[in-house]
C-alpha positions as CSV (number, residue, x, y, z in Angstrom):
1,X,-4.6,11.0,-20.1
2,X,-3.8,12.7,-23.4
3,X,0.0,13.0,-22.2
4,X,0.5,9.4,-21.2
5,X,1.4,6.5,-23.4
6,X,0.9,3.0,-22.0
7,X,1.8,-0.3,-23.6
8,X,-1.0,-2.2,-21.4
9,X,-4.0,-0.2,-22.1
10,X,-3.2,-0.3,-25.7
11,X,-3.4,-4.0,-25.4
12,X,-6.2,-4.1,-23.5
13,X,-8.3,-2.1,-25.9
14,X,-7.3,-4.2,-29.0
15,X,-8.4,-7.7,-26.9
16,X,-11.7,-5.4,-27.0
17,X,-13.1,-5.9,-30.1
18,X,-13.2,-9.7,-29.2
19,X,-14.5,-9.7,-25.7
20,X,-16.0,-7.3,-22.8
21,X,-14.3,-5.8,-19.3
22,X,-15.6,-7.2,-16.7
23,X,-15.2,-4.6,-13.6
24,X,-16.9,-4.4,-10.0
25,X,-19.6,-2.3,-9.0
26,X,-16.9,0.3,-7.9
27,X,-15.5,0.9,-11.0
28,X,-17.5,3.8,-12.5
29,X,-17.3,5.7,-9.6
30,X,-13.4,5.3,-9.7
31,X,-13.3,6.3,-13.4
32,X,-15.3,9.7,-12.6
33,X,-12.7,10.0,-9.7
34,X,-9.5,9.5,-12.0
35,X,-10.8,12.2,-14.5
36,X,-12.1,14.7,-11.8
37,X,-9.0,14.5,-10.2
38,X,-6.9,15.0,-13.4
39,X,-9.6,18.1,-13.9
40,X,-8.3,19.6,-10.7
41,X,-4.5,18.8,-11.4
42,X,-5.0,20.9,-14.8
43,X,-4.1,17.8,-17.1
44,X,-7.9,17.9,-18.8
45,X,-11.0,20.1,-19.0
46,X,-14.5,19.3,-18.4
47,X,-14.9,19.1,-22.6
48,X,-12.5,16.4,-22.4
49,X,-14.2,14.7,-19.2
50,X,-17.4,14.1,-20.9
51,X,-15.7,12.9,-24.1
52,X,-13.7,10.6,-22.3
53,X,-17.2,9.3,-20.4
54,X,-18.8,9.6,-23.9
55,X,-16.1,7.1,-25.4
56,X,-16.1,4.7,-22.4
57,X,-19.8,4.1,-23.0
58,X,-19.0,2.8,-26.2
59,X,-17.2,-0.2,-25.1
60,X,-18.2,-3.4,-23.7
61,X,-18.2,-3.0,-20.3
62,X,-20.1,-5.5,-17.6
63,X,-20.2,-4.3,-14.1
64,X,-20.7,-6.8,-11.8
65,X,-22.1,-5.8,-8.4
66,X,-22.6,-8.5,-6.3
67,X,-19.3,-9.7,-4.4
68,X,-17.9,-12.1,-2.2
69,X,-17.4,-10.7,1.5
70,X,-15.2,-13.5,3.0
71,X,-13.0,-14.0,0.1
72,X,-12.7,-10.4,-0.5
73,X,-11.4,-9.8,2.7
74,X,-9.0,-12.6,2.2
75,X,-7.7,-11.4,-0.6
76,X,-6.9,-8.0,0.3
77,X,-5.3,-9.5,4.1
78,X,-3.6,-12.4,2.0
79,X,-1.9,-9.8,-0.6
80,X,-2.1,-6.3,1.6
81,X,-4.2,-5.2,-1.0
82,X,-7.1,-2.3,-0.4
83,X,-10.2,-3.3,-0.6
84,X,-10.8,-1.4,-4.1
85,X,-8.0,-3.5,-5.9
86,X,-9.2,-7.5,-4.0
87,X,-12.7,-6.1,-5.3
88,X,-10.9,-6.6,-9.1
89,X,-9.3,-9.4,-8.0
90,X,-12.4,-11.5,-6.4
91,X,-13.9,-11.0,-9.8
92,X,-11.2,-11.9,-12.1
93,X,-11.0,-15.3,-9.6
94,X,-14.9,-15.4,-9.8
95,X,-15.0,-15.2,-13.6
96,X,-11.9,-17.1,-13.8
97,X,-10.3,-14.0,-16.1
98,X,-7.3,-12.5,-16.7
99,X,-6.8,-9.4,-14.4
100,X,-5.6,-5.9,-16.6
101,X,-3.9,-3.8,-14.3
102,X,-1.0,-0.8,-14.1
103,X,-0.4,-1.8,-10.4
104,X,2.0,-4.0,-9.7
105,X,1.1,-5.6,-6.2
106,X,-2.3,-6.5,-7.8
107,X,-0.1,-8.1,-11.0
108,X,1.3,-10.1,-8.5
109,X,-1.1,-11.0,-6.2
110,X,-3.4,-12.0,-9.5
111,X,-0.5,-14.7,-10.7
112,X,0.1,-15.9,-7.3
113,X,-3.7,-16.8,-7.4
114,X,-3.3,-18.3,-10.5
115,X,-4.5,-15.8,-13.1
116,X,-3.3,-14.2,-16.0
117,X,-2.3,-10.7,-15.3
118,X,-2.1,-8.1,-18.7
119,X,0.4,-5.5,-16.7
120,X,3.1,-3.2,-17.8
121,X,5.8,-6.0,-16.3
């Protein structure tokens, strides 16, 4: 959002002009969520919506829609996680890749698995 400032995402976008984002199936619905919802709350208009969309087209994303039932649902019992956030963390484990994430119980639940988290702490 225009009015926030985060340390994380920054970093994130730099590591972008060497690599991709990998995200599950879910994720573009959860990006049209997160800006439809800020939309409602006043924060942005629809101009802003569809050049935020526009933008995020332009970077090298990879969504990955299979998963991994069992381990999934491990994940999220092992680390009371929802479902949404062991869907990021199956396929960081599956792609053996960092996990970037503002959330702190999915930071955490992503080192005690043994990844690198890129998180705010």
């Amino acid at each position: 959002m225009p009015d926030e400032f985060s340390a994380t995402a920054n970093r994130v976008l730099e590591m972008l002009e060497h690599g991709e984002i990998v995200v599950p199936g879910l994720f573009p619905y959860e990006l049209r969520n997160v800006l439809i919802t800020n939309e409602r709350r006043g924060r942005i208009d629809a101009r802003r919506t569809h050049e935020a969309l526009a933008w995020i087209r332009t970077l090298p994303f990879r969504v990955v829609a299979d998963f991994r039932e069992a381990e999934l649902l491990a994940l999220a019992r092992r680390h009371r996680l929802t479902i949404y956030d062991a869907a990021y963390l199956d396929l960081a484990l599956a792609e053996g890749l960092a996990i970037a994430t503002l959330d702190q119980r999915l930071a955490s639940a992503a080192r005690a698995e043994g990844l690198a988290a890129i998180s705010e702490a």
